[in-house]
N, C-alpha and C positions, 0 to 999 in steps of 0.2 A: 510360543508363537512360531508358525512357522515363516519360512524367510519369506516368499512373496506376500505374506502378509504384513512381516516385518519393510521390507521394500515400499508396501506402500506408506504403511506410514511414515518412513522416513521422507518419503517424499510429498505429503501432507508438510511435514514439519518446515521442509524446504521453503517452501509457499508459504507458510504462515510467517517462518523466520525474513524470510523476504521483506515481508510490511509492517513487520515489528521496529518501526522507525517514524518518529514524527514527523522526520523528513521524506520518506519516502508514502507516509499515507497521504501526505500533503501534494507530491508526486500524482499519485493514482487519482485522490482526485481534481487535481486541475485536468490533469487530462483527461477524464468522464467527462468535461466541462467542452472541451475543444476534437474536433478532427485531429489534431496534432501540434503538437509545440517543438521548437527547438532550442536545443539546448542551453544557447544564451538567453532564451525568455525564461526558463527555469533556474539560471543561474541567476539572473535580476530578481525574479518571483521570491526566491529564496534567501537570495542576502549572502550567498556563500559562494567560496572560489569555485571554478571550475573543475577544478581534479575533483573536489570532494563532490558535487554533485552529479560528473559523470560517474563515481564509482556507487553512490545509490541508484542510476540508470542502469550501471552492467550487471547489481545486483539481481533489480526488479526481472530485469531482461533475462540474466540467467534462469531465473524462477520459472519464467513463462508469461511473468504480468504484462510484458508492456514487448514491446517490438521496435525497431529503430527504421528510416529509412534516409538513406543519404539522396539530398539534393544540391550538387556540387559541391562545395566546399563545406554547407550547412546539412547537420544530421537530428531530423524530426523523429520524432517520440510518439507514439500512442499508443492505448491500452488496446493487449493481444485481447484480453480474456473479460468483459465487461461484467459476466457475471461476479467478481470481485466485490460489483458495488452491492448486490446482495450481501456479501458476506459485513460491508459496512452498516449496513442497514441492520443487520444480525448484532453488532456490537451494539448501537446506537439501542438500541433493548435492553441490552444487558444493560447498560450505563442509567438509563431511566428506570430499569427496575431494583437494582444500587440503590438510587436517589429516592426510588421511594421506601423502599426499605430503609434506609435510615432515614426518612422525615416519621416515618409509623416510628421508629426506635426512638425517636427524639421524643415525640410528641405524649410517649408512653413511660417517661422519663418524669421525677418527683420534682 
């Protein structure tokens, strides 16, 4: 493999490693849902302290998913890159075609 080919997928992986989190797909899409959230509405949303939830925000954001923007003391969230929700949409496939695949294995079962 050569390295800019190598480079890219590493940074494929970066982006996927990003949402590899049931807290941060949960993240992505509340914010498909809204213009922008801040970050105490995501920390009430989630049930979790505030460090831990900001550090799945500096994750996403590192990534490229999501984008921040401060308005005074309070800093809003929303998603940079919307095509994302494709790629949930892409899961949401796999997961139903999973499920059917194992009801045919079941159903072919003695």
């Amino acid at each position: 493999m050569k390295a800019k080919e190598l480079a890219r997928y590493e940074a494929r992986a970066k982006i996927i490693k990003a949402m590899a989190h049931p807290t941060r797909l949960f993240i992505v899409d509340q914010l498909s849902r809204c213009e922008a959230r801040c970050v105490c509405e995501l920390t009430e949303m989630i049930g979790a302290d505030m460090s831990t939830v900001s550090r799945h925000l500096a994750l996403l954001k590192s990534a490229g998913i999501i984008e921040d923007e401060k308005r005074g003391a309070m800093v809003f969230y929303r998603l940079r890159m919307k095509c994302v929700l494709k790629f949930f949409d892409c899961v949401e496939s796999v997961i139903a075609s999973n499920a059917r695949s194992q009801r045919d294995l079941l159903a072919g079962s003695p």
